[in-house]
N, C-alpha and C positions, 0 to 999 in steps of 0.2 A: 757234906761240907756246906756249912752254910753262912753267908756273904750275906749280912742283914741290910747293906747299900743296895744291891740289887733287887732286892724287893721292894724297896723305896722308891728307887729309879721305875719299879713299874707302874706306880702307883700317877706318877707324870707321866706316862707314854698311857695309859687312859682317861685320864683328864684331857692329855691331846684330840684323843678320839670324841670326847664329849664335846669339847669347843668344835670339833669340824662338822659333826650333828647339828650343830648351832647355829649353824651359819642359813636361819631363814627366821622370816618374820614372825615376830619382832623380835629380835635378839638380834643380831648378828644379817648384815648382807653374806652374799656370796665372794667367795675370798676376800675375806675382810682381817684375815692374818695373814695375808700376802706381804712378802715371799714365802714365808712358812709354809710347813704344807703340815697341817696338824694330823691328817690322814698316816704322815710316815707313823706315827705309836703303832698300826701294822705289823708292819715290819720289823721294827723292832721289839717288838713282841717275839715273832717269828724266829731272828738271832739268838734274843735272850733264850728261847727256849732248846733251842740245836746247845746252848753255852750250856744250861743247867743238867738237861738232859745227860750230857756226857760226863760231867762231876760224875754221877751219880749211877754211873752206868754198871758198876761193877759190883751194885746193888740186888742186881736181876740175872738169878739162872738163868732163864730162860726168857725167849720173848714175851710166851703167855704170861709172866709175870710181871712183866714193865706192863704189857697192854692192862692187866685187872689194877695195877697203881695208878696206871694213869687215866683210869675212866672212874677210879677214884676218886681221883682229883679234877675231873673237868665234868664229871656227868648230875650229882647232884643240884649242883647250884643250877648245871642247864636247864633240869628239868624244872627248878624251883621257878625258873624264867619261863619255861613252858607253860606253866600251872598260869602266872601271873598274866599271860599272856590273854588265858583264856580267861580268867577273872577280869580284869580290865576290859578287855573288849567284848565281855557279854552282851548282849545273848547274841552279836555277832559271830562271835568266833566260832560258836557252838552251828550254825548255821551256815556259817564256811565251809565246815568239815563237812555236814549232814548233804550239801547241796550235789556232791556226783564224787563220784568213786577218781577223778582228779585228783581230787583237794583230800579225801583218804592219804593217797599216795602221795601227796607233798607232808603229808604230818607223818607219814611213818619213814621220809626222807627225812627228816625233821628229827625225829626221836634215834635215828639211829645216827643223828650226824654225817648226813656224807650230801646236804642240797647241793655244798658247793662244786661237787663232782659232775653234775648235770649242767650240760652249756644250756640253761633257759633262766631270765631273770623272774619268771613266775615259781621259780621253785630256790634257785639261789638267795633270791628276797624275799622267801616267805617270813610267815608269822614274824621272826623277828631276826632283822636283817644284818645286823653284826656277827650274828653266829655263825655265818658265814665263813670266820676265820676261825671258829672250831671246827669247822668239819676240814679245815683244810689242817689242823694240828692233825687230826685222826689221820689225815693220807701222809703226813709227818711220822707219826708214831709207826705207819705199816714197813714203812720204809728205811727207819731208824736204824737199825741192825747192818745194812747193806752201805749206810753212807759213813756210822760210824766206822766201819774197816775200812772203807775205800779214803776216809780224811786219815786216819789214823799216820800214812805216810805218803810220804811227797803230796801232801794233802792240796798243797798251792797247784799244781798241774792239773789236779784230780780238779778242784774246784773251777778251773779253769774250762776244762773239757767238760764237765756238768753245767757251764753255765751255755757252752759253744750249745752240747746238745739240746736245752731246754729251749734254745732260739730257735732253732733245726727244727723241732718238732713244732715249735709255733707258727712259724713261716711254713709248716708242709699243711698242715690244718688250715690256716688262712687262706693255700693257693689249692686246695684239693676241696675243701669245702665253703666257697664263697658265703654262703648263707650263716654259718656260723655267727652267735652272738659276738662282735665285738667286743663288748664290753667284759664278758664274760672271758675272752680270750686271751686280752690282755691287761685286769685286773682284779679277774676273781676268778680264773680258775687258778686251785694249789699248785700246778706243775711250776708255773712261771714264780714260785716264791720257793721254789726249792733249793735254789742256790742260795738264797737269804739265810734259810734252815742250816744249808750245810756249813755255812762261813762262822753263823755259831757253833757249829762242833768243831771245826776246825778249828774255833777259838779255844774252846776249852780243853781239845788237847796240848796245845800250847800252855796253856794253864795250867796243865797236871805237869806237863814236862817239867817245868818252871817253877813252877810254884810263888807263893807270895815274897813279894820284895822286902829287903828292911828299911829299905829308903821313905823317907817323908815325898810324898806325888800329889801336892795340891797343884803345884803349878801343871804334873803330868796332866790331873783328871781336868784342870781349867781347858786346858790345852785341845785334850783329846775332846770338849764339851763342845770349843768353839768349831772344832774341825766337822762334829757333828751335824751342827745348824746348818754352816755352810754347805756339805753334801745335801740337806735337807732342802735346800733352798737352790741349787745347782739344780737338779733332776726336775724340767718343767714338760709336760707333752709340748707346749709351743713353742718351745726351744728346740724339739728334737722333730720337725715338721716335715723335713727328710725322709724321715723314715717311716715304713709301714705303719697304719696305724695304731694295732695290736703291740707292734713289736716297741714302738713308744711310750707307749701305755704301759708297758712291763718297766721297761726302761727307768719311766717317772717313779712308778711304785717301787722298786728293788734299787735304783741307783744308789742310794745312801748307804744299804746294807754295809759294807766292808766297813766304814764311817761306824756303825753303828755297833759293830765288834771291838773295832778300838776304844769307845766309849765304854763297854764292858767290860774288858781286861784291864782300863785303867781303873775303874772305880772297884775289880776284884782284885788285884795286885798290889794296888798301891792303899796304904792311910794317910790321906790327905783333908783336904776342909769337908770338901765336898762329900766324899765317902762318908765323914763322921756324922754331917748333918743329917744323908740319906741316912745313916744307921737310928736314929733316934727314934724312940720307941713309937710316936706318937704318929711318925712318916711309914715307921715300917708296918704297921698297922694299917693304916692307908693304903702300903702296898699289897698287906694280905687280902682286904675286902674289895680291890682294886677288878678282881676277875667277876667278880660283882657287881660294881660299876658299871663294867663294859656290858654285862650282858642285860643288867636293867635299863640302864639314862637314856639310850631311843623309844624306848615303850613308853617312858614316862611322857617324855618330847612328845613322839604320839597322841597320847592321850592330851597331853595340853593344847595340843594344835587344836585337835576335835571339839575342845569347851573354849577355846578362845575366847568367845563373846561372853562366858562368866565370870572371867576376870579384867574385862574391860574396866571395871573402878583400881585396880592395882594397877602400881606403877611395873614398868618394863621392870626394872632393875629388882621392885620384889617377887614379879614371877620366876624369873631367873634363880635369883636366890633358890625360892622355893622349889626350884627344879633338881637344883644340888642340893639340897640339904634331905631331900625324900631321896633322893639316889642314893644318897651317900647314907642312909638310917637302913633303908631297905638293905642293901650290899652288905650291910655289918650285921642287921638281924639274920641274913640268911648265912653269913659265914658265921656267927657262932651257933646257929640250932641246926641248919641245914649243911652247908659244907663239910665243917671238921666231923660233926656225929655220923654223917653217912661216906663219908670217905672213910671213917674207920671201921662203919661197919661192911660196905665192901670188900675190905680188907680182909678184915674177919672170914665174911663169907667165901673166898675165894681162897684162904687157908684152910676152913673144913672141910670144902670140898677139893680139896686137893689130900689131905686127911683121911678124908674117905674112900679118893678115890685109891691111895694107896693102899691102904689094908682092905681093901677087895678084891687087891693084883694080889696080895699077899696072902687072900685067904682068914676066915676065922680062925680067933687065937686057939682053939679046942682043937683047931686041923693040923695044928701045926703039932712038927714031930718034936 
């Protein structure tokens, strides 16, 4: 099923994340889109994906076959960030690696997607630090199977007592292990955005129940947009100063979630302004090379911070420019040579050998009777 708004709509929850990058010199002070919190694109990332995933769930025999589509679809481009990684910051990077059998081990945490499963910000922010919420899709994807049944019915209670236990466990880590990264505790380890995940399945079984309205929802999707900012801008750690520090820090980061499944159901349920605009060709396009985005515009950031001083004759406003417009050229060359051609042939690959592997359970055709 596919909902051409919603890919649109992804396409702004990472430009969110580019402007929250932004925010240092010269470009951008430090919350300087206050109240916003451009950081939530997150999480809503997070939702959308619990929402899409479950459309499409009935897609996959098996788990091993959602897992080889979906490392279709997220592994390519990662690595293409990978490569870019080491290309940009030569011959440093090369010298990172080579320098102790550590820094081995944070790139082969790295290439397998799971830094952000390790509580240490030397391995969670490595090489390049947004991917971060890739590795926490993968502990999404492992767990997929278990939360799609458990949302499937009386999914509100279930969501409910997933969000109890996700606290449970973060408050017994905080008071059993004092030394724990905070930061890591309560805003980049994946457990604490698992209820974000499940609220988008939750959603889209509501969705499948239901199905699309025939009603005209400009005013629903205005609605459910304003409702969204607002949650976005509610959920601040110095507002919730009360409480543990971790458990604040999750708070700020997932609070909007539920907010941000209404935003989804309204812009997939309903045809309204809003939906129509996101549908146009030229956004939803934006929204495909969007996973692109995210994973190039900090390296790029990066490397302009590091030459600063040679573009001190350009004005702010055209390094800037220049910073989107190479994000956004890069994101698009590697989605149409790199993405689409190697997600299909993963694809590929992962049907012969399954091909193969059957007619070997099965025996040559000469043996057969």
């Amino acid at each position: 099923m596919n909902i051409p708004a919603l890919t649109g709509a992804r396409f702004f929850a990472a430009a969110a994340i580019v402007l929250y990058h932004s925010q240092l010199p010269p470009f951008f002070p430090a919350d300087a889109f206050w109240p916003l919190d451009p950081s939530g694109g997150v999480p809503f990332f997070f939702v959308l994906s619990g929402f899409v995933l479950t459309l499409h769930a009935e897609k996959y025999r098996s788990h091993l076959l959602f897992m080889i589509a979906r490392l279709a679809r997220i592994w390519p481009a990662y690595m293409a960030a990978v490569a870019f990684w080491f290309a940009l910051f030569w011959p440093y990077s090369r010298m990172l690696i080579e320098s102790s059998g550590t820094q081995v081990a944070i790139l082969v945490a790295n290439l397998a997607m799971v830094q952000a499963w390790v509580p240490d910000r030397i391995v969670y922010w490595s090489i390049n630090a947004p991917s971060w919420s890739v590795s926490a899709e993968m502990f999404f994807y492992a767990v997929f199977p278990a939360v799609l049944w458990r949302m499937r019915r009386h999914g509100l209670i279930w969501l409910a007592l997933l969000t109890l236990a996700v606290i449970a466990v973060q408050m017994a880590v905080w008071t059993l292990f004092p030394g724990v990264d905070v930061l890591w505790l309560g805003r980049y380890n994946p457990v604490i955005y698992l209820p974000a995940f499940a609220a988008g399945v939750l959603a889209g079984h509501w969705f499948k129940a239901t199905g699309r309205s025939p009603r005209e929802g400009t005013r629903i999707q205005w609605g459910a947009l304003a409702l969204m900012l607002a949650a976005n801008m509610l959920f601040k750690v110095e507002w919730l100063g009360a409480l543990p520090l971790p458990l604040a820090m999750a708070i700020a980061a997932t609070g909007a979630a539920p907010a941000y499944a209404v935003l989804i159901l309204a812009l997939a349920r309903y045809d309204g302004g809003p939906s129509r605009w996101l549908s146009r060709p030229s956004i939803v396009f934006l929204g495909e090379i969007s996973y692109g985005l995210y994973l190039f515009h900090q390296l790029i950031i990066r490397w302009h911070t590091d030459h600063l001083a040679a573009f001190s004759g350009v004005p702010v406003w055209g390094q800037y420019a220049g910073i989107w417009i190479a994000a956004l050229l890069i994101s698009a060359v590697c989605y149409l040579l790199i993405e689409r051609p190697g997600r299909r042939g993963i694809v590929a690959l992962g049907a012969s050998a399954r091909a193969a592997l059957a007619q070997k359970r099965s025996g040559p055709i000469s043996d057969r009777p």
